[in-house]
C-alpha positions in Angstrom: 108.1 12.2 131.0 106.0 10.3 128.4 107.9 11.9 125.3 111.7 13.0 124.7 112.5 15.7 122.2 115.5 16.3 120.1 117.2 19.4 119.4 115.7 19.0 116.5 112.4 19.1 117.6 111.5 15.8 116.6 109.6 13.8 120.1 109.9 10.2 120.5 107.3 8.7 122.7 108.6 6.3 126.3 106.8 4.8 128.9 103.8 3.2 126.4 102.4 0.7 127.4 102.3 -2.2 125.5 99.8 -5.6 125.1 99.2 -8.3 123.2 95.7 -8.9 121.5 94.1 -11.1 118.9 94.2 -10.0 115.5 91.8 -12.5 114.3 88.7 -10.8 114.9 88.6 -7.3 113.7 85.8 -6.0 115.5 86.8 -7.5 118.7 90.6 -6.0 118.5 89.1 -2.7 117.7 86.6 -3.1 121.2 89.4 -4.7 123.0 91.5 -1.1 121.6 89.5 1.3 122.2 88.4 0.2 125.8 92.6 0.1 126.7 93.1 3.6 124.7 90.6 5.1 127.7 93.1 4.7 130.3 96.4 4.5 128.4 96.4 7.0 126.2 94.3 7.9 122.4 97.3 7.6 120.1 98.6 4.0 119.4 99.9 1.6 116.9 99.2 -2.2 116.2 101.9 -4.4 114.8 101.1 -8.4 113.4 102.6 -10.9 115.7 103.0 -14.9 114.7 100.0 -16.8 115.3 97.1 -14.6 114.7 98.5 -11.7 117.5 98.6 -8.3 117.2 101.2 -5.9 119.4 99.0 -2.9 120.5 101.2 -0.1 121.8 99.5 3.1 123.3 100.8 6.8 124.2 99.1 9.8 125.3 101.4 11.6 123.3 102.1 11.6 120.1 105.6 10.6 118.5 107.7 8.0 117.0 108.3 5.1 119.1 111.7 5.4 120.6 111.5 1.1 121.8 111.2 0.3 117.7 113.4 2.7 116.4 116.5 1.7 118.8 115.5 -1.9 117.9 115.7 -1.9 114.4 119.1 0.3 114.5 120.7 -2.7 115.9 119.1 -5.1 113.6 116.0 -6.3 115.2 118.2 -9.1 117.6 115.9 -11.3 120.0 116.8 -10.0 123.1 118.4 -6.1 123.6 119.9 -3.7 126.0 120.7 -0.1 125.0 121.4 2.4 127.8 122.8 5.8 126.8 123.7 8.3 129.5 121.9 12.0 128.1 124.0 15.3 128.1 122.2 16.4 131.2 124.5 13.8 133.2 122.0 12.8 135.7 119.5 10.9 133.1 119.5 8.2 130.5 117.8 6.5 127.9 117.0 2.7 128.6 115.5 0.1 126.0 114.9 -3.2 126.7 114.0 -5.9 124.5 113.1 -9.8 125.6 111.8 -12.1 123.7 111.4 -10.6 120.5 109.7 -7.6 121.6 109.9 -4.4 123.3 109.9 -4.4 127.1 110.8 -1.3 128.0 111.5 2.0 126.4 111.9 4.4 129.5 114.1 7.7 130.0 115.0 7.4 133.6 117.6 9.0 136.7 121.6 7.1 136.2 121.2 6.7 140.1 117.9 4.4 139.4 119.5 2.1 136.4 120.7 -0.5 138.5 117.1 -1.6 139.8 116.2 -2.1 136.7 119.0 -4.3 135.3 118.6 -6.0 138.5 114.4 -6.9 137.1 115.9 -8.6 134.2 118.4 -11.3 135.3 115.4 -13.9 135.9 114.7 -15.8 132.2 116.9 -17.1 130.0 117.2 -14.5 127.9 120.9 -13.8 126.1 121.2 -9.8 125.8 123.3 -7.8 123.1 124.1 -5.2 125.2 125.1 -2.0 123.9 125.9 1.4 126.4 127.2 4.6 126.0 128.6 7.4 128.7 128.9 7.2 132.0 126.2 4.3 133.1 126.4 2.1 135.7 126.8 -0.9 133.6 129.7 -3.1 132.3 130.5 -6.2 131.1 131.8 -7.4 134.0 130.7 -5.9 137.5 132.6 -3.4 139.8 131.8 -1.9 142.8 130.3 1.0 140.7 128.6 -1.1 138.0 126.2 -3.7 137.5 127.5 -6.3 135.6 125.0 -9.5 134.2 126.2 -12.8 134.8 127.6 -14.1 131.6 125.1 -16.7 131.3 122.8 -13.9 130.4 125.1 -11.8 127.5 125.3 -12.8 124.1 127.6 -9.7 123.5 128.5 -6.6 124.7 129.8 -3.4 122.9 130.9 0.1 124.2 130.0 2.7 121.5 132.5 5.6 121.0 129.5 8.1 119.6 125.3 8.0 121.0 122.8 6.4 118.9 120.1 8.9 119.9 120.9 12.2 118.6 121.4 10.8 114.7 118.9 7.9 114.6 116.5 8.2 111.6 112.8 8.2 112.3 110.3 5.6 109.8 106.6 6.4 109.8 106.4 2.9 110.5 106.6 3.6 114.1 105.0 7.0 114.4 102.1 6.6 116.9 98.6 8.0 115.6 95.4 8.9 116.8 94.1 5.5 117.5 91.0 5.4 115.0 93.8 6.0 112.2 95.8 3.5 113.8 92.8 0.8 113.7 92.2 2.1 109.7 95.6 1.4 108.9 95.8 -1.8 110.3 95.7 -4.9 108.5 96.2 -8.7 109.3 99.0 -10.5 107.3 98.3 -12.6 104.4 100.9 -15.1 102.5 98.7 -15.6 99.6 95.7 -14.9 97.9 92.5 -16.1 99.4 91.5 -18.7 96.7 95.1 -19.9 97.1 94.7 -20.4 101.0 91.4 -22.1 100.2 93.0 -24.9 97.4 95.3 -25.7 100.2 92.8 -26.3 102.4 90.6 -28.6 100.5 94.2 -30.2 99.4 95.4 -30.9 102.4 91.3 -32.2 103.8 91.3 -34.6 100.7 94.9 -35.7 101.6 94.2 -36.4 105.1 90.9 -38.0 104.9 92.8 -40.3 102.1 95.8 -41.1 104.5 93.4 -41.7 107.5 91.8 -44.3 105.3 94.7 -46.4 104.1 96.5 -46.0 107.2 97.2 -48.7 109.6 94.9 -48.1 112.9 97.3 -48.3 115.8 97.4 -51.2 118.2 96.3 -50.7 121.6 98.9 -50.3 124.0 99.7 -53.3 126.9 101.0 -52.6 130.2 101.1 -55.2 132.8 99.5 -55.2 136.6 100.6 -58.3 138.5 101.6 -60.0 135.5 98.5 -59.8 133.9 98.1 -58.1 130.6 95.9 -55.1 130.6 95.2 -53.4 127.0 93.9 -49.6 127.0 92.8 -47.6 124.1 94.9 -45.7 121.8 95.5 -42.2 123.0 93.7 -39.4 121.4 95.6 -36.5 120.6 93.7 -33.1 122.2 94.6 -29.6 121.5 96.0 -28.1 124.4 95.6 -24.5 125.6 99.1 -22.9 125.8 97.4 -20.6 128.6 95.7 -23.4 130.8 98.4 -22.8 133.0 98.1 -18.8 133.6 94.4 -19.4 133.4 94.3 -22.0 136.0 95.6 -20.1 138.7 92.9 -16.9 137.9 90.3 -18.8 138.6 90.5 -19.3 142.1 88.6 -16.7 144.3 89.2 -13.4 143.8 91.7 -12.2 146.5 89.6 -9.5 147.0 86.5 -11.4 148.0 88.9 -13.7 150.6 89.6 -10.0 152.4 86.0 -8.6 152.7 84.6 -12.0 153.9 87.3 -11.4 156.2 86.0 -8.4 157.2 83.1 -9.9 157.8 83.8 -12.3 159.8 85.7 -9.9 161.9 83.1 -7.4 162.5 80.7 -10.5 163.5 83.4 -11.9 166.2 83.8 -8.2 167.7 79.7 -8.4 169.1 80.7 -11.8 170.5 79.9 -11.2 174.4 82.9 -11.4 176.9 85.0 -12.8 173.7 87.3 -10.9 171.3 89.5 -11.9 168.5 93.4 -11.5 168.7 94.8 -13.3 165.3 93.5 -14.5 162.1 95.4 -16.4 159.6 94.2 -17.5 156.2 95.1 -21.1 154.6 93.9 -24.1 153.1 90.7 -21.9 151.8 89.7 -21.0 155.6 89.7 -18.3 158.1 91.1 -19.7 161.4 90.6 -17.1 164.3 91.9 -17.1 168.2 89.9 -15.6 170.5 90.7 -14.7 173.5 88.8 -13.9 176.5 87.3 -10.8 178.0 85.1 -12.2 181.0 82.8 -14.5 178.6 82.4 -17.8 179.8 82.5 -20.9 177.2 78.7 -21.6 177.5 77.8 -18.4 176.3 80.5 -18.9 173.3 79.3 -22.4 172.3 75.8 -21.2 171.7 76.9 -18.3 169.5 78.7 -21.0 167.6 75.7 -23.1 167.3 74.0 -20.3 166.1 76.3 -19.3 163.8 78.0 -22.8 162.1 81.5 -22.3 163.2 83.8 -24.7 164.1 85.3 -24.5 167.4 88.5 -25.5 169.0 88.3 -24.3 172.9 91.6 -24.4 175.2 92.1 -22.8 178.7 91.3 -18.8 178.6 91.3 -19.4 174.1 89.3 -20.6 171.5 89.8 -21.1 168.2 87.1 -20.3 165.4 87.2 -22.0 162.0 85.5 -19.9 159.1 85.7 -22.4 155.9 85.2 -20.2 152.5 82.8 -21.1 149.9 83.6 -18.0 147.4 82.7 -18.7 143.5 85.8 -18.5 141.3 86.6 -16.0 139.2 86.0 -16.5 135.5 88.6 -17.7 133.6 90.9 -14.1 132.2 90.9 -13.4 128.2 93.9 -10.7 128.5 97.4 -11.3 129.8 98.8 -7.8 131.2 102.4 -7.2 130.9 103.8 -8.2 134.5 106.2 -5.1 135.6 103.0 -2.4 134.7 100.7 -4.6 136.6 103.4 -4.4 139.2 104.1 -0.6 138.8 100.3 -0.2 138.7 99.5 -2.3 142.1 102.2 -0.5 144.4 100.8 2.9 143.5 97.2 1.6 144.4 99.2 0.0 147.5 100.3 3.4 148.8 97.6 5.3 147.5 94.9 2.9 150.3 97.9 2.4 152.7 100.4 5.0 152.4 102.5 3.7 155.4 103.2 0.3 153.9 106.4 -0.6 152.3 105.5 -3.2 149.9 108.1 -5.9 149.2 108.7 -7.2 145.9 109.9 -10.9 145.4 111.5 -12.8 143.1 110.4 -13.3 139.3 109.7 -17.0 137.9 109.3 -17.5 134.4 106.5 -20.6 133.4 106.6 -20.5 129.5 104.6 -18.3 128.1 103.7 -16.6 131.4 105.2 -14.7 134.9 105.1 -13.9 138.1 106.3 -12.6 141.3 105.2 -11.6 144.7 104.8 -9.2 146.4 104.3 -9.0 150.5 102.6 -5.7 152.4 102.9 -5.0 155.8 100.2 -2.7 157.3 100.3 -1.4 161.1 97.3 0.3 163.1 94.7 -0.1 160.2 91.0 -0.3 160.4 88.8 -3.0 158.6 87.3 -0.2 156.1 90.8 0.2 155.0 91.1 -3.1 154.2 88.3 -3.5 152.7 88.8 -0.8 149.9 92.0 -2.3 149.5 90.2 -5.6 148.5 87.8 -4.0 146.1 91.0 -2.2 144.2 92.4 -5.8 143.8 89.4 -7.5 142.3 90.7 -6.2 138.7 93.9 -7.2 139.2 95.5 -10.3 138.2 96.8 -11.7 141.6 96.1 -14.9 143.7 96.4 -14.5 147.5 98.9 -16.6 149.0 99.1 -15.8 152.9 97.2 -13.5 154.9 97.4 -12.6 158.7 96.3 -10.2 161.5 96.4 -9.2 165.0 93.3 -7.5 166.1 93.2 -5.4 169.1 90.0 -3.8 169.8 88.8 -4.0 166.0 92.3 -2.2 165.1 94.6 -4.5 162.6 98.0 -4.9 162.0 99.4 -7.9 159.9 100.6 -8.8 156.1 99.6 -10.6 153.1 101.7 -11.7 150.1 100.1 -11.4 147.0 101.3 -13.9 143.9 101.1 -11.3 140.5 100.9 -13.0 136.9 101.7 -11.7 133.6 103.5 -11.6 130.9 
């Protein structure tokens, strides 16, 4: 459920999801909003991050952040875990802070607590870990309980008494229809704008003086064979902290690799006396076998002709090379939080195939970014299916890593293992 209420019929809003914008243009942050609200919910919050960010948290329901509130009860500390068993005996209340900010804020079933603790032992994170009631987690593990490696706790504290039924709400943290939200919101100043401005020009005037009196470096010498080879000084460029994340988006869409594969296979099955069996994709190609069904290879060497395909024949097989020449995608502007774009893609998963049983890999951290993978296996599917699949993934931020099939008589069964970013 998306809110909890007290006894005393105050409700405190879980499962929001959470992103981080830029606050440095107004009129975009309220666009960027407002566009997010539509499928996250119309009530929200915005709180000033370092370095021009904003945290933009969104509910469809109305009611003071439960994430914040447990947070600032424990004094705000980098990286949280509060679990607290409810009356009920079969629920409890799970916050989860990494990083400086709120990860999750979740009311969820004691038997499915251990997944979760089990999704934050990647990082390097150092948790104060406070639980109360029966939970399955302890500071060190049992065959009941989850324990984290101590690597991984900074402390760890038992409370004799829950922090839930007594904790004081602030209107700070009560979510609000989202226009009121945007109206109430305002970016951070440390001083008064004439102020900023003197330092400016102080600091220009300062600069340009040092950059004249200041000895110009001497170029630097390496050697080659003995010989002395002078280069240039080496100029300092600003570097994008997301070239990394971004780099790895703007390959082809994964979803345009899997309807050119499609494609192809559609165009192999009017091949005469031929028929694909297996298609494998790597190294930004299509590789196909074929294998007979009467066809003789003079008929198949002039439908490769015709079509540009490169061919690699053996006795009774040949082998069909489809190189891709798919535009990139454009470089993303928004970095998703990575376990909602996970939660997100395995509903869409079983939603198009609802007899796979996707497999969720490992998480690597690569600074200010994420990811994992995640590997589907399919069984008796037809290319439509396939192809629907691909269109869902196009908004998606996900690279395609691997990606096979066996065919039998345009019927396909196979895998794929998709690489997920985020943050």
């Amino acid at each position: 459920m998306p809110l909890i209420t007290r006894e005393d019929g105050v409700s405190f809003a879980v499962y929001t999801y959470r992103e981080t914008l830029s606050s440095k243009n107004l009129s975009m942050l309220r666009r960027e909003a407002m566009i997010i609200s539509r499928e996250n919910g119309q009530f929200a919050r915005f709180f000033p991050l370092s370095g021009g960010e904003v945290e933009a948290v969104f509910s469809r329901d109305q009611g003071y952040l439960l994430g914040e509130l447990i947070w600032q009860h424990f004094g705000n500390p980098i990286d949280l875990i509060y679990c607290e068993a409810l009356p009920d005996g079969e629920n409890a209340i799970l916050v989860v802070v990494r990083g400086g900010s709120v990860y999750l804020d979740a009311e969820l079933p004691i038997i499915n607590l251990a997944d979760e603790f089990i999704s934050l032992i990647s990082g390097e994170n150092q948790y104060q870990i406070y639980v109360y009631g029966n939970v399955p987690l302890a500071e060190s593990a049992t065959d009941e309980k989850f324990g984290f490696d101590e690597m991984l706790v900074e402390s760890f504290m038992e409370l004799d008494a829950p922090v839930f039924p007594t904790i004081e709400v602030d209107e700070a943290f009560k979510l609000l229809p989202i226009d009121e939200a945007l109206a109430g919101f305002k970016t951070p100043t440390s001083a008064p704008v004439k102020a900023i401005i003197a330092v400016v020009i102080i600091a220009a005037v300062g600069y340009v003086g040092w950059k004249i009196v200041s000895p110009k470096p001497e170029p630097v010498v390496t050697t080659s064979g003995g010989a002395p080879i002078l280069q240039p000084p080496q100029q300092n460029t600003a570097s994008n902290p997301y070239a990394a994340y971004q780099g790895q988006l703007i390959s082809p869409s994964p979803g345009d690799i899997i309807i050119t594969a499609m494609q192809d296979v559609q165009l192999l099955l009017t091949i005469p006396g031929w028929t694909p069996s297996n298609m494998t994709y790597k190294d930004n190609a299509l590789t196909f076998d074929l294998k007979t069904a009467g066809g003789d290879l003079g008929l198949l060497l002039s439908w490769v002709r015709d079509n540009q395909v490169e061919l690699q024949a053996a006795t009774g097989k040949a082998v069909l090379v489809f190189p891709l020449a798919l535009p990139n995608r454009a470089a993303p502007t928004v970095m998703y939080n990575l376990r909602d774009t996970v939660a997100s893609l395995y509903d869409t998963l079983k939603r198009v195939i609802p007899d796979t049983a996707p497999t969720l890999g490992t998480t690597a951290s690569f600074g200010n970014f994420r990811q994992t993978t995640l590997t589907i296996s399919f069984s008796g599917v037809a290319p439509a299916t396939l192809v629907l699949l691909a269109k869902e993934l196009q908004t998606y931020p996900v690279v395609l890593q691997t990606f096979s099939l066996s065919i039998d008589e345009g019927v396909l069964s196979g895998s794929m293992e998709l690489q997920i970013l985020g943050a």
